[in-house]
C-alpha angles and dihedrals in degrees: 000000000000118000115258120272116219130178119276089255103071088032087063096037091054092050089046096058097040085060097043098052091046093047086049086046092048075048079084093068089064084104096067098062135047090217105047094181084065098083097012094061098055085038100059087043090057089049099051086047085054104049093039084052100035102050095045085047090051093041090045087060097246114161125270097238093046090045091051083048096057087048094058096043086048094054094044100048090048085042097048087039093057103044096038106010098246132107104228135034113243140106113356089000102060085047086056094051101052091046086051092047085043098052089051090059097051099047089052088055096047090035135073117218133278083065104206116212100257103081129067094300124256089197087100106062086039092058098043094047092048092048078052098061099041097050085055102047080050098052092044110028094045106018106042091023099231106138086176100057088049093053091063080062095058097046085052088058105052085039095070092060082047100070100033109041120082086212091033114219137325116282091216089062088054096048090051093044105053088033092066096041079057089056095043080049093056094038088048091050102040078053093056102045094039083059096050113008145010119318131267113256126355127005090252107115085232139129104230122011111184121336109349089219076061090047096048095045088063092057111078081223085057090046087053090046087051101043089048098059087047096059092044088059095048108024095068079059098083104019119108104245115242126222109239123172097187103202089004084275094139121187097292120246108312145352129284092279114095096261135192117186102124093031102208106045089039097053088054100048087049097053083049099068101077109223113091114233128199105227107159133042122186133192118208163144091230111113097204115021112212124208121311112222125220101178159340136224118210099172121079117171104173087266107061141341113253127188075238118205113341125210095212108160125203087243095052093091137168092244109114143300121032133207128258125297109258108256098011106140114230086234099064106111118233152193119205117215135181139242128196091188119196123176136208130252087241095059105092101181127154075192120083111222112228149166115257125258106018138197090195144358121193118185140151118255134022094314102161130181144212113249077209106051107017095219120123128228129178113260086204129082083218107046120083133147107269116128091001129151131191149148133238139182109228123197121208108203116201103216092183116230095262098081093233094134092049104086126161116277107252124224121287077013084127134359117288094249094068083066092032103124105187134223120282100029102156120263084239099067099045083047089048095044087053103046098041094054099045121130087026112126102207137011087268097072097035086060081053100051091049100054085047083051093058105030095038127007098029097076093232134161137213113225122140087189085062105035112130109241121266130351097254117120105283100052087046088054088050098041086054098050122101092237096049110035091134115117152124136246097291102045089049087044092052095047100050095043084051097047090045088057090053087059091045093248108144107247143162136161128249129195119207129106147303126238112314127243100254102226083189139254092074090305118123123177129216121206142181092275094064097056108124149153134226148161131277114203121193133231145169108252100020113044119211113344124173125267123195118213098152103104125248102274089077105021115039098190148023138215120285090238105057092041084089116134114239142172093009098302138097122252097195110302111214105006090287112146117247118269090225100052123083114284121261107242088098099045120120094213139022142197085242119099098212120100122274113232102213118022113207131175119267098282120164101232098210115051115187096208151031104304115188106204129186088253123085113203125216093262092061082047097055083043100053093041081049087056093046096044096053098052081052090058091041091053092041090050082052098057097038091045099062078040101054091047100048084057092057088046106059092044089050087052106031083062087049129094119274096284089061102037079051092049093052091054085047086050093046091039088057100041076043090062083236121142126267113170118205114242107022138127119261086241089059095045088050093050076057108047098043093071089065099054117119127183112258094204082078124092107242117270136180094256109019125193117250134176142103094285090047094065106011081165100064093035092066090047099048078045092060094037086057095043083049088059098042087052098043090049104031106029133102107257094237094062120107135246089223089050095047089045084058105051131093121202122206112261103025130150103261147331124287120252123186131320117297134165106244098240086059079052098049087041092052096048093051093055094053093039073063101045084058105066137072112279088248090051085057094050098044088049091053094040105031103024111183094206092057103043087042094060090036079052089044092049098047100049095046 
């Protein structure tokens, strides 16, 4: 039996819902991502396109698997469009695709949710996958008509939040979501029993009577619906949860709290979350607070910097005073301030921030440090820095700006893997190291001549959306390079450690924050955005002191010490940023003390290049909607062309002689799906088609009656176009048309009745060949019209 025809109406309003209720679904994945409009946008303009196409497509009598198939290439195309630009995906642009797709899933793997925009973008996989699931919905909720088996893909969809986010998803997606499966529930059961049986709800030939959820309560596809969502809500409740790793993506490194455990990767993965989170506040008599430091890495191994093995002994506390910094000569001058430190409840950290140096340090808990390092880290699994608080002693040393206190480290000063340079460092950055420091006379000047080198002559860039991943060799080699030189802090702290070391300069980086945002009273506050790394240098009379490669749009000032002019050039005289260096108006933080109005993550404001971001902005949108808009008009100049000229050619034929009058039922039989068998007699063609014959003076119906007493009328005029035929191709060229027209052979097809043209005939018998099919089979004969696209096929593979 055909599947049933409806109105376009309830065709659109069924595709409609079906992509409301799986965008608010996809509505669940906002967790993964700090923009959510990055991968929704694109997402409930794909629907719309969906449900407009899909539902013309089903009302026009297309069939389901073409239908299904003008779906996919729709999807793809937008799909393809949106991530590479291109319509299609083939060649470079399917490359370009995979690598796209691929990059998502590595950035969900390295990430934690929610994934900020500053990092390779996840918005890809989140908006494939999505177009995945609507399309689907679509294909098998409105096409096949099989509203269950589309609610498995909604559940597939607000089970992945489910397992990867810490909160899990959003109840409001859930509630949408299973809100609008209840309404295709109602729509597809109100469907069924209107077709065989009474209707659901109320008597009213209506569409919707009261509250459609009521409605659909009173169906038993409705209670199903209902009981299933119940159980949904309650039945996770006491079911052990399961570990999937779907694609092997995990949760990221780490939970929603602004975490450092592996400082590196972790600061990374914090400043890319976008949202700036207050996370330290200090209380002090310091007019200007300096960096806190969090950590230090002292390892490299040409893969990653490690804080490396500690020395941290049960009796080095956090308890009060601390001993002397390595190195410090007893002449720097100093000033002592104090901290009341208290820490947020979003800062997770088995690290104590602190001041360094130091004179004394006094927290709760086993906080120990490294007589080495000076930085603190917890001795137990349990104890981390979350709601701490804490006070410290900090001591501001004035170094001068002559450089008498910097002398040479001396041999056995600090443990050889502070000068360890591993195997494998790339050629360019010895070179480099060499060449940049050429003409210094002590390390001294060779440190100052590679923070001018970064900040200043090298022609970098800061730009955490474009920082190359990790600190190992071959980041460093790229990042070194002149056609590479973008970077962020870590990236700028690692090479000039590296390159320190090269010059057998002591180094290591340490992790920590900027200056912090005074709030006022003595109170400053530091927040996710000022996290930050940097590089520590030794000498001999001063011990590690901080260096500041990272250029001027994220870092405003260096030290006074290291402003020193050497080897005729100026290394930032007065704190002033490099002219050469990006502008300030990005930077997170700044050498000024005044508040800062609106804080924003460490974003390079010039970009060189082409930079895909998470967000798509409104003219990829109208692109993309363009795009969209203008397959829609070419398929729907595909489907009104063959139309357009099967109209003209039945009026063209319909005012011919009987061989094209004959040739034009031949043509509507076959767009109607009604036999015409090759090589047969016009009589026998008639005895068939006149079995098929409805009255077009009936509405359409879904079976409708046929036959020779339905439409006499068109009986006897299908008789005398056959008997024009028969005469035109078997009789003796002297009879007569008006003999032929009077004469009655046995066995015709039916009796004569009254004079008619025979173009009013053939018109009369098309109309009631059409009266005699489905609805669906009428719509798919004006819109898709065999005959037509057979002969436009023929003439295109000759």
């Amino acid at each position: 039996m055909s599947r049933r025809s409806e109105p376009f109406g309830p065709a659109f309003l069924l595709s409609v819902v079906a992509a409301v209720t799986t965008w608010l679904a996809l509505t669940a994945w906002s967790g993964f991502v700090v923009v959510q409009s990055s991968y929704l946008k694109p997402l409930a303009l794909l629907a719309f396109l969906l449900a407009c196409s899909g539902s013309l497509l089903r009302w026009s009598g297309t069939p389901r698997w073409a239908t299904a198939l003008v779906q996919l290439l729709l999807t793809t195309v937008i799909v393809t469009h949106e991530i590479t630009g291109s319509l299609l995906p083939i060649g470079g642009a399917a490359h370009e695709l995979w690598n796209a797709l691929g990059t998502s899933v590595d950035t969900a793997r390295q990430y934690a949710a929610p994934i900020g925009i500053h990092v390779p973008p996840v918005w890809p996989l989140l908006f494939a996958s999505g177009a995945a699931f609507i399309v689907l919905v679509d294909i098998v909720a409105c096409t096949y008509r099989r509203v269950p088996g589309a609610g498995l893909a909604l559940l597939a969809v607000y089970s992945v939040p489910s397992g990867f986010l810490d909160d899990g998803p959003q109840w409001t997606s859930f509630v949408g979501a299973a809100a609008g499966f209840l309404v295709l529930l109602h729509l597809e059961a109100r469907e069924h029993l209107t077709r065989w049986g009474r209707p659901v709800g109320p008597e009213e030939d209506s569409l919707w009577h009261g509250h459609p959820v009521v409605e659909a309560m009173r169906a038993g596809a409705g209670r199903i619906g209902i009981t299933a969502t119940a159980l949904a809500l309650i039945v996770p409740a006491f079911v052990p949860v399961l570990g999937v790793d779907l694609l092997h993506l995990g949760k990221g490194n780490g939970n929603g709290d602004i975490q450092i455990r592996k400082p590196l990767v972790d600061m990374r993965r914090d400043l890319e979350r976008g949202k700036d989170v207050p996370l330290i506040r200090i209380k002090t008599n310091d007019p200007s607070p300096s960096y806190l430091r969090v950590s230090v890495l002292n390892r490299y191994t040409g893969d990653e910097w490690s804080s490396g093995d500690r020395n941290v002994a049960s009796k080095d506390v956090a308890d009060g005073p601390l001993p002397r910094p390595q190195g410090l000569s007893q002449d720097v001058p100093f000033t002592k301030y104090r901290y009341q430190v208290d820490v947020g409840d979003d800062f997770d950290s088995t690290w104590l921030p602190t001041q360094f140096p130091a004179a004394s340090v006094t927290a709760t808990g086993d906080w120990r440090y490294d007589p080495t390092t000076m930085d603190f880290l917890a001795a137990k699994g349990d104890l981390d820095t979350r709601g701490l608080s804490y006070t410290m002693v900090g001591l501001n040393l004035d170094y001068g700006t002559d450089g008498r206190f910097f002398g040479n480290a001396r041999t056995g000063d600090v443990p050889q893997e502070l000068l360890s340079v591993p195997t494998g460092v790339p050629t360019i950055a010895r070179s480099l190291a060499q060449s940049v420091t050429r003409g210094a006379s002590d390390d001294y000047e060779r440190a100052l001549l590679l923070q001018r080198w970064f900040r200043q002559d090298g022609g970098f860039r800061y730009d955490l959306r474009r920082a190359p991943d990790g600190t190992g060799n071959q980041t460093l080699e790229t990042f070194l390079a002149r056609s590479g030189r973008v970077g962020y802090c870590e990236q700028y702290a690692s090479a000039m450690a590296v390159m320190a070391r090269i010059l057998g300069i002591p180094a290591r980086v340490a992790v920590g924050f900027l200056q912090p945002q005074p709030l006022g009273d003595g109170i400053w506050e530091y927040s996710s955005h000022d996290l930050h790394a940097w590089p520590e240098l030794y000498f001999e009379g001063t011990g590690w002191v901080r260096f500041e490669p990272t250029p001027a749009g994220r870092v405003d000032s260096v030290p006074a010490y290291s402003r020193v002019p050497v080897d005729g050039g100026s290394n930032e005289p007065g704190g002033l940023p490099s002219q050469s260096s990006q502008p300030p108006t990005g930077s997170a933080t700044g050498a000024t003390t005044g508040p800062r109005p609106h804080r924003r993550p460490e974003v390079d404001t010039t970009n060189g290049g082409k930079v895909t971001t998470q967000e798509s902005g409104p003219s990829t949108i109208v692109v993309v909607g363009g795009v969209a808009l203008l397959i829609l008009l070419l398929a729907g100049a595909a489907l009104a062309g063959p139309r357009s000229v099967r109209a003209r050619t039945r009026t063209r034929r319909l005012a011919g002689d009987p061989e094209q009058i004959w040739a034009e039922l031949r043509a509507s039989a076959i767009d109607l799906g009604l036999p015409w068998p090759d090589g047969r007699s016009p009589r026998e063609i008639g005895t068939l088609l006149v079995d098929r014959l409805g009255d077009p003076a009936e509405p359409p119906q879904e079976r409708p009656r046929t036959g020779a007493d339905v439409a006499p009328e068109a009986a006897d005029a299908l008789e005398r176009v056959v008997r024009a035929v028969e005469r035109l191709r078997y009789a003796r060229p002297a009879t007569s048309a008006a003999s032929a027209a009077s004469a009655t052979p046995s066995g015709g097809v039916a009796t004569l009745a009254g004079p008619a043209t025979l173009t009013d005939d053939s018109a009369l018998v098309v109309a009631a060949l059409q009266a005699g099919v489905t609805p669906q089979a009428r719509r798919r004969a004006r819109w898709v019209p065999r005959s037509t696209w057979g002969t436009l096929t023929r003439r295109f593979t000759r």
